[in-house]
C-alpha positions in Angstrom: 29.3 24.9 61.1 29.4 28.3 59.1 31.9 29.4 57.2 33.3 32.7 57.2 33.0 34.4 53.1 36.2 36.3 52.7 35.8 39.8 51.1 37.7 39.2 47.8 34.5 36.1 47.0 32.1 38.7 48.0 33.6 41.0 45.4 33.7 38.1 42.9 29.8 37.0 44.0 28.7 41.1 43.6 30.7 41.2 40.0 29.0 38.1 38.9 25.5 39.7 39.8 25.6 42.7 37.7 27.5 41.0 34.8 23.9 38.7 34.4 21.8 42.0 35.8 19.2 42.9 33.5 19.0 46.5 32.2 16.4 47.4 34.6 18.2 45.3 37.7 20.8 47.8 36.7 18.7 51.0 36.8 17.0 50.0 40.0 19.9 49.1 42.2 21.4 52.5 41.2 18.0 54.5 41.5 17.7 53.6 45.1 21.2 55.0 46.1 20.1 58.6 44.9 18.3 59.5 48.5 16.1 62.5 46.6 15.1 60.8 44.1 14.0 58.2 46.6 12.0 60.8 48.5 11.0 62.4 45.6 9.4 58.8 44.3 7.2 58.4 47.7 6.5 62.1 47.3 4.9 61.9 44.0 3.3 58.2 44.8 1.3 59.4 47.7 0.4 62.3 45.3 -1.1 60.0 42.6 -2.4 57.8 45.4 -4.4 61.0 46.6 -5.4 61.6 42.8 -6.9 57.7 42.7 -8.7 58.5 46.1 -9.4 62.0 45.7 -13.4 62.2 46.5 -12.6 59.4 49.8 -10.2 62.1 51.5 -12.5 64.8 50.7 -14.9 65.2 53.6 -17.1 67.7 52.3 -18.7 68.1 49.1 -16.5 70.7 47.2 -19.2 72.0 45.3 -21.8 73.1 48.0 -21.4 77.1 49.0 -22.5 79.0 51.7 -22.7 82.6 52.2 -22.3 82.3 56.0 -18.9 80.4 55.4 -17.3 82.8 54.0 -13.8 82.9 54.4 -13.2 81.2 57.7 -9.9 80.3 58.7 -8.5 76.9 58.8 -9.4 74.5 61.9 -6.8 73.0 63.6 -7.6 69.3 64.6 -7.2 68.6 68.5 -5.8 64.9 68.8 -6.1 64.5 72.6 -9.4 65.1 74.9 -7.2 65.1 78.5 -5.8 61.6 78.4 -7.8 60.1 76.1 -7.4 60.2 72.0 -10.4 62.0 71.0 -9.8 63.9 67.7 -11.6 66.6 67.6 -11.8 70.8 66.0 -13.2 73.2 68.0 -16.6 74.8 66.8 -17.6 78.0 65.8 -19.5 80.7 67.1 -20.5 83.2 65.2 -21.3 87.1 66.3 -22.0 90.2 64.1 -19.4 93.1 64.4 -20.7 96.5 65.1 -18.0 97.8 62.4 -18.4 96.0 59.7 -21.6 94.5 60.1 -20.1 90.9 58.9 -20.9 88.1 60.6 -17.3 86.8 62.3 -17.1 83.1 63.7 -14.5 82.4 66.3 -13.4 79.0 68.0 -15.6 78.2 71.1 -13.1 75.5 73.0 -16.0 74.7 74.8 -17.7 73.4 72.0 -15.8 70.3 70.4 -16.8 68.6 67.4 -15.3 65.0 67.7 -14.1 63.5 64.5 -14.7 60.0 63.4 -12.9 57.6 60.5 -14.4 55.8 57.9 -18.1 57.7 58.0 -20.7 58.3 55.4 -20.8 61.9 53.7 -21.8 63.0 50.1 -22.2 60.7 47.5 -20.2 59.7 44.6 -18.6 57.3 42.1 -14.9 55.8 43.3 -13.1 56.0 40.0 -16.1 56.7 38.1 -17.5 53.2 38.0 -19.1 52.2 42.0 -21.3 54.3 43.7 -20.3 54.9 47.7 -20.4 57.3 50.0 -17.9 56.7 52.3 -15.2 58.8 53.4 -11.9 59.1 55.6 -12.7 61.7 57.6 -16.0 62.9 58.7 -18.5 64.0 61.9 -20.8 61.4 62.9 -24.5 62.3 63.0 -23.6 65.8 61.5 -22.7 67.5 58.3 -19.2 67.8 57.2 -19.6 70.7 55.1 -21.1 72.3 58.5 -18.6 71.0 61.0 -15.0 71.1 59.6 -12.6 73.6 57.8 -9.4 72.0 57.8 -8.2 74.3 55.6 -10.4 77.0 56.0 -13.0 78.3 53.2 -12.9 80.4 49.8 -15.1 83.2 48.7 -18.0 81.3 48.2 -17.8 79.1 51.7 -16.4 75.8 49.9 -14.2 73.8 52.3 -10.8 74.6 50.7 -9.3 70.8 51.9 -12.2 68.9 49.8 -11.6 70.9 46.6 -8.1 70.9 47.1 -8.0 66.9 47.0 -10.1 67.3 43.4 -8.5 70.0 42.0 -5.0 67.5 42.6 -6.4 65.0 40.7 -7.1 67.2 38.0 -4.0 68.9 37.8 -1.8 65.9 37.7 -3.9 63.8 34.9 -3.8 66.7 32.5 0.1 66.2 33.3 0.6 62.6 32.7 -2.1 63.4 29.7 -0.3 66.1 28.2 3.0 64.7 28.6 1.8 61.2 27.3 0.8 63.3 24.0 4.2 65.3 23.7 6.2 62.4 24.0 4.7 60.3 20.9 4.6 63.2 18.8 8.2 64.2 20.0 9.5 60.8 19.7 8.0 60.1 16.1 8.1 63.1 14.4 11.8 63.3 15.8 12.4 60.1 15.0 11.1 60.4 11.2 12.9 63.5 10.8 16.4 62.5 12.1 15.6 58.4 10.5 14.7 60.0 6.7 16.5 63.4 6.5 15.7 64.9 3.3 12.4 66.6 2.6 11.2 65.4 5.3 13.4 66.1 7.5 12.9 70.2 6.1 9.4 69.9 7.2 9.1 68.8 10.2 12.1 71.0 11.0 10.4 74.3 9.4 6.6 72.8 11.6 9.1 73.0 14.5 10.5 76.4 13.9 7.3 78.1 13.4 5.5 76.3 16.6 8.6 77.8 18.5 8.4 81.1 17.3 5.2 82.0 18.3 4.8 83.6 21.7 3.1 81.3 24.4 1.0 84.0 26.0 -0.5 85.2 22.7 -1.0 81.5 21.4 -2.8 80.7 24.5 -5.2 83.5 24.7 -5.9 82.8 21.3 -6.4 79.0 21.6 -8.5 79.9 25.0 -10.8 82.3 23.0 -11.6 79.6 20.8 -13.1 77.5 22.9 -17.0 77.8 23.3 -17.8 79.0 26.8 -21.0 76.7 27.1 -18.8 73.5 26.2 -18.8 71.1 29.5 -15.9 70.4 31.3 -15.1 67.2 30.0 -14.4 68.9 26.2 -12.7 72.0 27.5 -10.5 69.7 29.6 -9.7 67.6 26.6 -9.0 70.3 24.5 -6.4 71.6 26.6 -4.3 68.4 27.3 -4.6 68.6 23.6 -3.0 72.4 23.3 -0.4 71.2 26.1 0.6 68.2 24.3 0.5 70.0 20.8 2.9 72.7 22.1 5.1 70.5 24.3 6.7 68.5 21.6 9.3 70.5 19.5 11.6 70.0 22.4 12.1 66.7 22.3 11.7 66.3 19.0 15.1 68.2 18.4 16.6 65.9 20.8 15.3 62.5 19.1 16.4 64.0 15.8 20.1 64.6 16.7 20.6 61.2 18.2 18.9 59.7 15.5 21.1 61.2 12.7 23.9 59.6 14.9 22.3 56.4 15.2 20.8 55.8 11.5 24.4 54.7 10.5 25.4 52.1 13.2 25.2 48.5 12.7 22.3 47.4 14.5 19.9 49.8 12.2 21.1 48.4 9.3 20.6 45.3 10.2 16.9 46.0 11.5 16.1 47.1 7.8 17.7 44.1 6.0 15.4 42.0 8.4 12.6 43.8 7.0 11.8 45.9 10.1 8.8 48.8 9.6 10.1 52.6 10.1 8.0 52.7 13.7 9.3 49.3 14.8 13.2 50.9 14.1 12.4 54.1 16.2 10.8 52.7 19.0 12.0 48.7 19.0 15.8 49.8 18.2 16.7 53.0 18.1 14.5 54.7 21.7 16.1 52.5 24.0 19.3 53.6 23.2 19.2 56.8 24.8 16.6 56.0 27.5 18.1 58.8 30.0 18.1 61.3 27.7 14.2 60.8 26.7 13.7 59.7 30.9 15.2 63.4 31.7 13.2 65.1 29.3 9.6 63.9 30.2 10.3 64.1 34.0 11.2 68.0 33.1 8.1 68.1 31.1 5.8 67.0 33.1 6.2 69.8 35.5 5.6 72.2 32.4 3.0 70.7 31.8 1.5 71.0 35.2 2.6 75.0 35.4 1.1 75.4 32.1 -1.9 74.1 33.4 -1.8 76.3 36.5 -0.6 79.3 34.9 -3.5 79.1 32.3 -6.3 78.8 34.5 -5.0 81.0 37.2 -5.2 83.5 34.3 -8.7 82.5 33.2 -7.0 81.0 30.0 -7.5 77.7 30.6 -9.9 75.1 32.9 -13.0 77.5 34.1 -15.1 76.7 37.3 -17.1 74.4 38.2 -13.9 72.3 37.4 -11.7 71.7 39.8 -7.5 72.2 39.7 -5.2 74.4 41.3 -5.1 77.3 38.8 -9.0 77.4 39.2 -8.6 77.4 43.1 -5.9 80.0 43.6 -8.0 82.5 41.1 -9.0 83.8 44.1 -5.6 84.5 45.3 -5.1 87.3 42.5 -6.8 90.2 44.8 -3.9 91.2 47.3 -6.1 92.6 49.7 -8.1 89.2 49.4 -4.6 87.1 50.1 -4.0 89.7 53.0 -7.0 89.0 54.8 -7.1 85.5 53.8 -3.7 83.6 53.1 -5.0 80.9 53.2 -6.1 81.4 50.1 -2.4 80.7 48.8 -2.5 76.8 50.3 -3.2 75.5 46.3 0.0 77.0 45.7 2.1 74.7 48.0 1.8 71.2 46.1 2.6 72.8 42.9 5.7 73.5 44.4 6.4 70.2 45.9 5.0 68.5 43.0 7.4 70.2 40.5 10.6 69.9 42.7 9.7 66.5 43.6 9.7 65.9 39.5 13.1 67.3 39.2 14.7 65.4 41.8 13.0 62.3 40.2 14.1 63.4 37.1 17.7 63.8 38.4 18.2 60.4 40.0 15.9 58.2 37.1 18.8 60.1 34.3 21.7 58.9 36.2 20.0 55.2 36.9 19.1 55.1 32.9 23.4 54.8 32.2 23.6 52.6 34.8 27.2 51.8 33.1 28.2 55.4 33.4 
């Protein structure tokens, strides 16, 4: 036989759960009533899930041009044959026109191109290290790169979707990259200037004030003209998580150095250096998790930035050049209006920055007010 728990015992059974709640009990069960956040959490997972698997989702081998592709417009896929499920796009039929002269494909409904899961297409590496050639989405006994447009094509004929997925997983490393960099430097160069005061505390304060005062435009050109054209990919991408990271830091480290001058004085830190404890395990042992939200809020705004700075750079030819991959590179072609006009979707690139960087804020927003879960 059952018996009925009154509602005062449920109180007293709820009150006894958070009093022996860990820290990050406490910041979970109040993450997951922010409904944003929430969404903005699946958001940016399937993001970083489409980073891990960019090369399975791409169908077509993002590299491989054609003249005769030029341009076409995204395909729309056609779940249903009748009755029956039978994904499929419509082919394309291509006619020369007596104005122009340019060769103009149009969808024959008559000829349908069915699509298959799980089929074999270009070859690469899944996360660098095993060699495969399997892919979601592809055309049995038929060439992707010949067969299916989801998303259209650029200038060059490259299926837009395929690069797309690469250019993602570009774009959001150098974040996470960039970010990861900004953070230590803000954190221990904050942390040693607001922990020491003094001297030190003059020059990291006068380092900050002069990285601040330099415009960002300028600075960029210049750090982008310094890089050797005929330096691979791999280099020039290092070098500008490195730029990113080097300029990201001075905001953080103002807010790591207030708290700190705060903080140097309380209990806890005194008794931390009476046990003996090094400077670095006092900052981030002791002193970091202290104000968790505030450093929480600040890289989920960063990263972002980060991933605008990015953007912004290469769409301006500052930053990542082709054959790389990210979505500055790919909406480069977007800078001709007459070229977005004809072509819009051109623009697509443009969407998941967007998403990504609201997504980010509302993450942001939700993951500061779980860090105080006693506010």
């Amino acid at each position: 036989m059952s018996v009925a728990v009154q509602p005062q015992e449920q109180e007293t059974v709820a009150a006894q759960r958070i009093f022996v709640a860990t820290q990050w009990q406490l910041m979970w069960w109040r993450f997951r009533k922010h409904k944003l956040a929430m969404a903005a959490a699946i958001i940016l997972i399937l993001f970083y899930l489409a980073v891990i698997f960019a090369d399975f989702l791409a169908y077509a081998d993002p590299h491989k041009s054609e003249a005769q592709r030029s341009l076409l417009s995204p395909q729309p896929i056609h779940w249903f044959d009748g009755d029956s499920f039978r994904p499929h796009v419509f082919g394309l039929t291509g006619k020369r026109d007596p104005k122009t002269f340019k060769r103009v494909y149009q969808p024959d409904p008559n000829l349908k191109v069915p699509l298959k899961f799980w089929v074999e297409g270009y070859e690469y590496k899944f996360l660098g290290l095993v060699k495969t050639n399997r892919h979601l989405l592809g055309v049995e006994g038929a060439s992707a790169e010949e067969s299916i447009f989801l998303l259209g094509t650029d200038l060059q004929g490259r299926d837009l979707f395929s690069r797309l997925m690469l250019a993602t997983r570009l774009s959001m490393v150098i974040g996470l990259a960039g970010v990861a960099m900004s953070l230590f430097l803000g954190i221990l160069l904050g942390g040693l200037s607001g922990l020491y005061g003094g001297a030190v505390d003059n020059i990291i304060q006068r380092l900050i004030e002069i990285v601040r005062s330099i415009p960002t435009i300028p600075l960029w050109m210049a750090l982008a003209a310094s890089v050797p054209s005929e330096w691979p990919i791999t280099r020039v991408y290092f070098i500008i998580t490195l730029i990113l990271g080097i300029i990201g830091w001075t905001t953080l480290a103002r807010v790591v150095r207030g708290r700190f001058l705060s903080l140097r004085t309380e209990d806890f830190v005194t008794a931390a250096e009476l046990a003996g404890a090094s400077q670095l395990r006092i900052i981030f042992r002791h002193m970091v998790p202290s104000f968790l939200s505030h450093i929480i809020a600040a890289t989920t705004l960063a990263l972002p930035a980060m991933i605008i700075a990015e953007t912004s750079l290469s769409f301006l030819g500052l930053g990542l050049r082709a054959p790389a991959i990210s979505w500055g590179v790919l909406l480069q072609q977007a800078q001709n209006i007459q070229a977005v006009a004809i072509s819009p979707w051109l623009l697509y690139p443009a969407a998941p920055v967007i998403v990504v960087v609201l997504a980010f804020n509302f993450l942001g927003d939700g993951l500061r007010d779980a860090a105080d879960p006693y506010g």
